[in-house]
N, C-alpha and C positions, 0 to 999 in steps of 0.2 A: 504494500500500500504506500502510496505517494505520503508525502508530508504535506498535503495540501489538505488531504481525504483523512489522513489521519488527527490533525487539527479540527476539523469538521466532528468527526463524531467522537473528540474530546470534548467538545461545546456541547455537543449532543446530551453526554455522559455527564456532564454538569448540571442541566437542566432537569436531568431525570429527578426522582424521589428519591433520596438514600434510604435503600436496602441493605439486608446484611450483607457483607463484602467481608472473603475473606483473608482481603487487606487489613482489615478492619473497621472504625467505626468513624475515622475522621477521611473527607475528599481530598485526596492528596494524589493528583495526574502528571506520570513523566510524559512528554512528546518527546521521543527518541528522534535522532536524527544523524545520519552521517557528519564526522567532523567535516568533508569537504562540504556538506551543504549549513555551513556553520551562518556564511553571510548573507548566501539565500533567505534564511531565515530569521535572522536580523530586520532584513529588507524586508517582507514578508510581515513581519512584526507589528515593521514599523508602516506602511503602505496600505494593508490590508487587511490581518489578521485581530488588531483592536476594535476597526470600525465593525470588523465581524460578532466582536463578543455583546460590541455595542447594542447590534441590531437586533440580537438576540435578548435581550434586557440584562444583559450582564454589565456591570460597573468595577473596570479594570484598574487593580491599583499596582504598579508594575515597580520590582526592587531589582535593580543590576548588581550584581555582585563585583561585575569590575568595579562599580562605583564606589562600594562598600571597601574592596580592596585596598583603592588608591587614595579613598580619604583618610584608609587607617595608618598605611605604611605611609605615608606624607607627614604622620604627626610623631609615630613611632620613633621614640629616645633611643634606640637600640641604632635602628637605619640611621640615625641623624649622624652619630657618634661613630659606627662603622665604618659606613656607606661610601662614605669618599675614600680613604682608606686601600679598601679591600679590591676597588676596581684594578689595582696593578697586580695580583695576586690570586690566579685562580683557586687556592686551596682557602684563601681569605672568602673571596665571592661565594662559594657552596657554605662555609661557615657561616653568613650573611643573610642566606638564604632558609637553611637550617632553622638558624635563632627567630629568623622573622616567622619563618611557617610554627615555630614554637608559641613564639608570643600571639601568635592569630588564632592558635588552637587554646593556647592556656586563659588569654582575654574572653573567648567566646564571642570573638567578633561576629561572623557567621550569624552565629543562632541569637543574639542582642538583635543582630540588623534585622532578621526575619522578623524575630516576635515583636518589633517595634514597627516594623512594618505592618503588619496584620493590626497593629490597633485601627491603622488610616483606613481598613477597609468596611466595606459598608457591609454590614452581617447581616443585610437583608439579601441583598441578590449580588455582593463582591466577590470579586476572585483575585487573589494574589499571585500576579506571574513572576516568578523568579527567573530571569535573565541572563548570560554571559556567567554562565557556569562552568564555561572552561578558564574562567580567569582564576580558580582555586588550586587551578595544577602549577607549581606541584607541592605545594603546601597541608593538600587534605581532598579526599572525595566528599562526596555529600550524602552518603547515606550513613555515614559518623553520626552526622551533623543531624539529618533525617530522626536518627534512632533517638538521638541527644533530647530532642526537645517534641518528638512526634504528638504526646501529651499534653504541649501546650499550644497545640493548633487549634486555632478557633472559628476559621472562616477554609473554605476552599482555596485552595493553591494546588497552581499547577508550572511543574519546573521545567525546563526550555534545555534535553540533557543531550548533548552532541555525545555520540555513544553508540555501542550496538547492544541489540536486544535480541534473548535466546533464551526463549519460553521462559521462565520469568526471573531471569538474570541481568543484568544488567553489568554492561563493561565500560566505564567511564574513559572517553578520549578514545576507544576503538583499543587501548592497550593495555590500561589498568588490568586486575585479573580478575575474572566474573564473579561478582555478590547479589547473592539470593537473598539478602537480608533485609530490600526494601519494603514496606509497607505500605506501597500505593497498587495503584492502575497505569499500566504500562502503553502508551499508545505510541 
């Protein structure tokens, strides 16, 4: 199924009445997509696939994870202090890189930025689409993240996950190693 077709009867799948699912009991929707169709889909996002949720009565409150990224490492004392430093030094840079993926895991940057997000959303008919999810590689996947906070989901979100999908696995970037430990619907 195209990414076009499978977007479609995500919206579909939102609109229904939650039934048991057993994902379980919160709406939480991956749209898998090849990384090469990574800006396809971007575009698509951005273009066509909003005004689509729109028309459908859905009220899109949309979180980029680059965005989440680059305001975090832009303020981070570690990067600031390193940063300049470590660029003559490959063995420096991967230490750089290490420490920051550490401190984004140990802040819970990530899972702050989601559940602050989902407050902005309208718990009547919003859906929170999480974005540029390949900007966490290679610091962490998202079903850590997924499992971390799955509990305190309050509204529908649906993650936007470049990746392949293999009955109900999921391989994040197309190279990570298959985890069965998601808790959503896989489209």
């Amino acid at each position: 199924m195209n990414v076009d077709n499978k977007y479609r009867t995500l919206l579909e799948s939102l609109l229904e009445p939650k039934t048991y699912d057993h994902g379980g009991d919160k709406t939480i929707c991956y749209l898998t997509f090849d990384t090469e169709d990574i800006i396809n889909v971007k575009r698509k996002l951005n273009d066509v696939w909003i005004d689509l949720a729109k028309n459908k009565g859905l009220n899109v409150t949309i979180l980029s994870l680059h965005t989440v990224l680059k305001n975090f490492f832009k303020e981070d004392e570690y990067r600031v202090e390193a940063g300049a430093e470590a660029v003559e030094f490959e063995d420096d840079t991967v230490e750089v890189y290490q420490t920051l993926g550490e401190n984004l895991k140990n802040q819970e940057v990530i899972e702050n930025a989601i559940l602050d997000a989902q407050k902005k959303v309208d718990p009547k008919n919003g859906v929170l689409f999480i974005t540029d999810l390949e900007a966490i590689h290679p610091f962490t996947r998202f079903g850590p993240i997924e499992q971390k906070i799955y509990n305190e989901f309050t509204v529908p979100i649906v993650v936007f996950y470049p990746g392949e999908i293999t009955g109900t696995a999921l391989k994040f970037l197309g190279f990570y190693p298959e985890d069965g430990n998601y808790r959503s619907k896989h489209f």
